[in-house]
RODO-2510 file (C-alpha; in nm, 4 decimals, decimal comma):
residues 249
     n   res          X          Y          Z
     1     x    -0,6008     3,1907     1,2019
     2     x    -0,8483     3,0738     0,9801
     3     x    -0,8914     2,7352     1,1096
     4     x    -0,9510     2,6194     1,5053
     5     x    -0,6226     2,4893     1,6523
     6     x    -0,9011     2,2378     1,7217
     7     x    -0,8547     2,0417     1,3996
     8     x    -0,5122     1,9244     1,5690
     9     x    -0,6286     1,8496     1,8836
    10     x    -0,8641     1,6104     1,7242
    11     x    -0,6418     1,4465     1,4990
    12     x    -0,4143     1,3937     1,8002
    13     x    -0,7236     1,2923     2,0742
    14     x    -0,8117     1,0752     1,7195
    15     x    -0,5004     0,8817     1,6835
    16     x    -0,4937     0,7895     2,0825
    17     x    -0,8215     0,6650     2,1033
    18     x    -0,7046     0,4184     1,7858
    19     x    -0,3818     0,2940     1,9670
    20     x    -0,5696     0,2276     2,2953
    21     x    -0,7230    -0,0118     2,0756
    22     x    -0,4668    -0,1525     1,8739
    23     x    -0,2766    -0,1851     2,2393
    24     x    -0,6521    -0,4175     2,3888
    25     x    -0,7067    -0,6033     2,0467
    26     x    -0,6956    -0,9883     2,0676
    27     x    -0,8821    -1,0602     1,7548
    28     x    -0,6877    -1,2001     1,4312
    29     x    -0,4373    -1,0285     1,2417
    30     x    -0,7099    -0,8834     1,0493
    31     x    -0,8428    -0,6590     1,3532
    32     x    -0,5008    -0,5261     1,4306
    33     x    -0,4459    -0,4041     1,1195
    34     x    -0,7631    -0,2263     1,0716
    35     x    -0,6443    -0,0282     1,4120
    36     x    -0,3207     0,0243     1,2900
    37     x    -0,4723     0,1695     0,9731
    38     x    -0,6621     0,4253     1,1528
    39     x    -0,4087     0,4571     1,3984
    40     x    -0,1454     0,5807     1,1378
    41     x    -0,3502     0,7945     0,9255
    42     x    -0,4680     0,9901     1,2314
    43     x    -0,1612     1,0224     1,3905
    44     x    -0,0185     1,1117     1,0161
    45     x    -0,2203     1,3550     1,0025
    46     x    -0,1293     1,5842     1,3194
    47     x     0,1732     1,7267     1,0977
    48     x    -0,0603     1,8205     0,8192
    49     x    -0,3721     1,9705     1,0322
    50     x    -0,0592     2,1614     1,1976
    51     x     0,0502     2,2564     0,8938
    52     x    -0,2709     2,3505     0,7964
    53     x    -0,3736     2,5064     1,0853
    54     x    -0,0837     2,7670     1,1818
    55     x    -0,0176     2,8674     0,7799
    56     x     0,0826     3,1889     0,7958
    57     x     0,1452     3,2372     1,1210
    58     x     0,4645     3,4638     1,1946
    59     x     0,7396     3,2511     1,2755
    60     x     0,5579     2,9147     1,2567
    61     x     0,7383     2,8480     0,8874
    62     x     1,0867     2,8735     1,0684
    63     x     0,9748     2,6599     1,3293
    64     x     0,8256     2,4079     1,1466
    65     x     1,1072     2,3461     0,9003
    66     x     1,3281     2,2708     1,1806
    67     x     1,0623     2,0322     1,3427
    68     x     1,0882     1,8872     1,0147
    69     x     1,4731     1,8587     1,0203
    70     x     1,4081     1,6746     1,3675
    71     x     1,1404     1,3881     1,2235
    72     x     1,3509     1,3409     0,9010
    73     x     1,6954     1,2458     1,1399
    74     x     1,4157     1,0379     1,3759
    75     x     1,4463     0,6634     1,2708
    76     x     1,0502     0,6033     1,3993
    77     x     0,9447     0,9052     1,2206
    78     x     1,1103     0,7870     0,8790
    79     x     0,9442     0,4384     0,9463
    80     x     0,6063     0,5370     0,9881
    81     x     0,5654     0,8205     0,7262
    82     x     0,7353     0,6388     0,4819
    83     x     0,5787     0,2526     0,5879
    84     x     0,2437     0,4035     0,5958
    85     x     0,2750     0,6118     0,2478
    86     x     0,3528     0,2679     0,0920
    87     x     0,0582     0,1037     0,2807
    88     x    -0,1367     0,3472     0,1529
    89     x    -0,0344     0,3288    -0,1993
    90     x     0,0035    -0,0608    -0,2498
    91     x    -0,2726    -0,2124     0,0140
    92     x    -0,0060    -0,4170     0,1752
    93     x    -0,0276    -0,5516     0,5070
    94     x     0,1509    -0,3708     0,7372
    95     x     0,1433    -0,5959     1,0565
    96     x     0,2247    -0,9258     0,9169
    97     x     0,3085    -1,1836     1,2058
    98     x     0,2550    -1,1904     1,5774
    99     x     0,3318    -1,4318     1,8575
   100     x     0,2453    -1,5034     2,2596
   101     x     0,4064    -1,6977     2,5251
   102     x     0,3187    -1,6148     2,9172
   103     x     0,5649    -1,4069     3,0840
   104     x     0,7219    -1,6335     3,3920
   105     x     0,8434    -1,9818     3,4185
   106     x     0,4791    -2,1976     3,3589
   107     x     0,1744    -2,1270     3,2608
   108     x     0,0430    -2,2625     3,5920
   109     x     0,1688    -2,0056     3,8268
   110     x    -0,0217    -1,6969     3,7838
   111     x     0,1800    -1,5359     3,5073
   112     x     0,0142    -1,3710     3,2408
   113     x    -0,0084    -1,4115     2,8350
   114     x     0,2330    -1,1231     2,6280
   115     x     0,1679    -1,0366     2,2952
   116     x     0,3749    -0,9015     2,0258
   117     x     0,3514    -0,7944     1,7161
   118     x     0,5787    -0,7246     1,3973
   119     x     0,5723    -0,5148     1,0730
   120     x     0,5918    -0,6615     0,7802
   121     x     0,8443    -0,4532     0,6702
   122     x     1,1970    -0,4530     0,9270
   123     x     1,1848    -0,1345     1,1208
   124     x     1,5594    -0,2002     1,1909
   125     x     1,6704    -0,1659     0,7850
   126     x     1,3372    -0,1231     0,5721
   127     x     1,3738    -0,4438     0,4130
   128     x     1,0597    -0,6748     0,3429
   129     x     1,0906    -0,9550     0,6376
   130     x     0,9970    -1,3005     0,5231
   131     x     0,5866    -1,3839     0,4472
   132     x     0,3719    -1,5258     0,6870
   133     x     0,0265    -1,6399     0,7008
   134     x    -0,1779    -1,3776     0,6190
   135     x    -0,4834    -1,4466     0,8278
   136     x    -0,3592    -1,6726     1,1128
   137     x    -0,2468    -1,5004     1,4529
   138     x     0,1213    -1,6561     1,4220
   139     x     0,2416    -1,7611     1,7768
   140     x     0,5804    -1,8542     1,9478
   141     x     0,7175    -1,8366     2,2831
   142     x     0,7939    -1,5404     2,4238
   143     x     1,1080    -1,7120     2,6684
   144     x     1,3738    -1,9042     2,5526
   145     x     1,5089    -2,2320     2,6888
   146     x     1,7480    -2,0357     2,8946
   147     x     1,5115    -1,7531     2,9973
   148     x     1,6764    -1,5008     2,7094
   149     x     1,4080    -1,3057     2,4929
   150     x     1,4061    -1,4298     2,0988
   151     x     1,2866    -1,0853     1,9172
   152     x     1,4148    -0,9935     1,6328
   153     x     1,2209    -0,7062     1,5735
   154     x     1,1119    -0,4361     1,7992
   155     x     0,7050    -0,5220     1,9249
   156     x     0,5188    -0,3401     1,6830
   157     x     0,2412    -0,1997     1,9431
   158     x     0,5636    -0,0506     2,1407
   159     x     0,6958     0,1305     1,8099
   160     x     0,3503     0,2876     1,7854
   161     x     0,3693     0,4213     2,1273
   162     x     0,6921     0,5832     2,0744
   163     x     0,5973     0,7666     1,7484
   164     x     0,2319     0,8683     1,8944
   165     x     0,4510     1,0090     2,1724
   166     x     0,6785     1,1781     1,8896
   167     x     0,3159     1,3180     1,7713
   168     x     0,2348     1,4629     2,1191
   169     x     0,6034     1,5907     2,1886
   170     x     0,5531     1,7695     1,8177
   171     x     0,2258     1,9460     1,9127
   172     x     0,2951     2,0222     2,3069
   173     x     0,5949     2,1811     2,1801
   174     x     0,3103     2,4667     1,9097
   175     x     0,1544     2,4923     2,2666
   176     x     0,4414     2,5963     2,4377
   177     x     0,6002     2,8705     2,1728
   178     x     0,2542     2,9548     2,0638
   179     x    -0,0005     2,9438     2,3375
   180     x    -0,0830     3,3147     2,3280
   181     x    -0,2491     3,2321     1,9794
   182     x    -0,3729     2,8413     2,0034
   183     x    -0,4329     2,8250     2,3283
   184     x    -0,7220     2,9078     2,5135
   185     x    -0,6154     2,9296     2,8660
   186     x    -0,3317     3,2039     2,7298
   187     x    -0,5434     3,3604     2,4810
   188     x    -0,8396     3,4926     2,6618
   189     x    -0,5998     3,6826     2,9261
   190     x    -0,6242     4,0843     2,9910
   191     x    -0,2414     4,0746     2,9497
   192     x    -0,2445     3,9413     2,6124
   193     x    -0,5595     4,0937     2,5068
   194     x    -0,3460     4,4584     2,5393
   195     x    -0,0735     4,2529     2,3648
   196     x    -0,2531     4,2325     2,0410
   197     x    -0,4117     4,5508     2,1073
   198     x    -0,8133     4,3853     2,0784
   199     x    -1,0324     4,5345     2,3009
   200     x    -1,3427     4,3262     2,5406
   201     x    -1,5892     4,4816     2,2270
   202     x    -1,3794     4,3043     1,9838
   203     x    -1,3354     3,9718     2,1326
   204     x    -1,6863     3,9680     2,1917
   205     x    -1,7266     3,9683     1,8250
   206     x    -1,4331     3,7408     1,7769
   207     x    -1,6775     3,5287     1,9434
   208     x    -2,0014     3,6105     1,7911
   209     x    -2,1801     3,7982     2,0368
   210     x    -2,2569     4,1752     2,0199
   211     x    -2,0497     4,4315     2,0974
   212     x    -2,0675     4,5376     2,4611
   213     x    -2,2948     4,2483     2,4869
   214     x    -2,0586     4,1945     2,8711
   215     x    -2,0942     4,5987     2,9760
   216     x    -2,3342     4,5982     3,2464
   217     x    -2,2846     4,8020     3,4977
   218     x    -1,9583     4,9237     3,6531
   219     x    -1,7734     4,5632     3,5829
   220     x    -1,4192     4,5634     3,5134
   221     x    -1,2318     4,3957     3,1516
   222     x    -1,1165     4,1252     3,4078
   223     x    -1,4745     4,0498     3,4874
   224     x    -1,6349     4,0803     3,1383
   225     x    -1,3266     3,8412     2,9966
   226     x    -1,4195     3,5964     3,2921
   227     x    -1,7384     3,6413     3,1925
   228     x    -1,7218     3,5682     2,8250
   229     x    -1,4253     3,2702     2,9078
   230     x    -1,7149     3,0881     3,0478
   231     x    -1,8644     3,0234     2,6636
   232     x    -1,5114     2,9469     2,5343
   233     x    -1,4545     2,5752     2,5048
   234     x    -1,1123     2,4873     2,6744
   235     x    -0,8103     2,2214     2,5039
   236     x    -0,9204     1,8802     2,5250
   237     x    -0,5838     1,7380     2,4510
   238     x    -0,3338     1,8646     2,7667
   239     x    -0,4390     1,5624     2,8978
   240     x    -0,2339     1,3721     2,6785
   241     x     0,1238     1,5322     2,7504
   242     x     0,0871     1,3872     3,0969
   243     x    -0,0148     1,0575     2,9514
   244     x     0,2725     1,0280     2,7441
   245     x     0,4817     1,2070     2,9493
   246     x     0,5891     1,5307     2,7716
   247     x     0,7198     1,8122     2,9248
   248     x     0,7300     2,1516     2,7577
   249     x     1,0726     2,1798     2,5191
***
């Protein structure tokens, strides 16, 4: 490949560190917007470092087109790549409105405050939902009279957290039908080494050091690839399926 599968991983590891703060913020509608912004374009742009990344890569084509097929038929998918195209284009306001009410019967007895947030735009039928103030942190309660939830539009924050998770599902997936080429841990292994047919000498290029720079004395390929593993930087990311709970497909 001609790029690092590392340009995904970071667009991935990018977009999670933005929703952990969109998920804390507490500052004016201004603030959660700005995360949002960079929250979106990151995770946005896992598909195209993908893309970008694995061009040309037997079989990745055919298996991308159906991923495709997958996020076109996903209603969250369609949202956010649409929602944040237009965003992009027009400088709207995506997150237009929030409110808060404490969770429990008073505000006295230890309960704590919930926040939620809404698009501007109805993530239930695309339509534009009525303006709000622009600036103001908009608030209502949370419980109704009887105890029954008023929301009439999924929390914004939570819709985030299902299409980062889409985003995570989308690249553990390239891990598991394509770990013997992005990943390092399958990769650098004497069983796929003779699989590809490179030799130690020509991984040790691969990796800029000399040829034969690991033959020293009688050690076997098992110990010079252990050897040379220890200068190979792992994935940074495999945290993240456990975080959002993804399990290979």
């Amino acid at each position: 490949m001609a790029r690092s599968f590392d340009c995904v991983d970071f667009k991935l590891a990018e977009a999670d560190f933005f929703l952990e703060h969109l998920k804390t913020c507490t500052n004016p509608l201004w603030g959660v917007n700005f995360y949002f912004s960079a929250f979106v374009s990151a995770a946005r742009s896992v598909t195209f470092a993908l893309q970008a990344v694995m061009d040309g890569q037997p079989g990745f084509a055919e298996w991308y087109a159906k991923k495709q097929d997958e996020m076109r038929a996903d209603p969250i998918c369609r949202f956010f790549v649409g929602y944040r195209n237009e965003v992009l284009k027009t400088g709207e306001l995506p997150i237009t409105g929030g409110y808060g009410g404490f969770v429990g019967a008073a505000k006295n007895n230890g309960t704590k405050l919930e926040l939620k947030y809404r698009f501007g735009r109805s993530i239930l039928t695309g339509e534009q939902l009525p303006a709000v103030d622009r600036t103001e942190f908009i608030q209502r309660a949370i419980v109704g009279g009887q105890g029954e939830k008023r929301e009439e539009e999924p929390d914004a924050i939570a819709c985030c957290c299902e299409y980062m998770r889409k985003m995570v599902a989308l690249v553990r997936s390239c891990y598991a039908d394509f770990g013997s080429v992005i990943d390092p841990d399958e990769y650098y292994t004497i069983d796929n080494l003779r699989k590809i047919n490179r030799s130690i000498e020509e991984l040790e290029a691969e990796l800029g050091f000399p040829r034969g720079w690991t033959s020293v004395g009688d050690h076997t390929d098992e110990e010079r690839l252990r050897a040379l593993c220890a200068h190979v930087p792992r994935s940074s990311i495999k945290h993240l399926f456990d975080k959002y709970a993804i399990t290979p497909s």
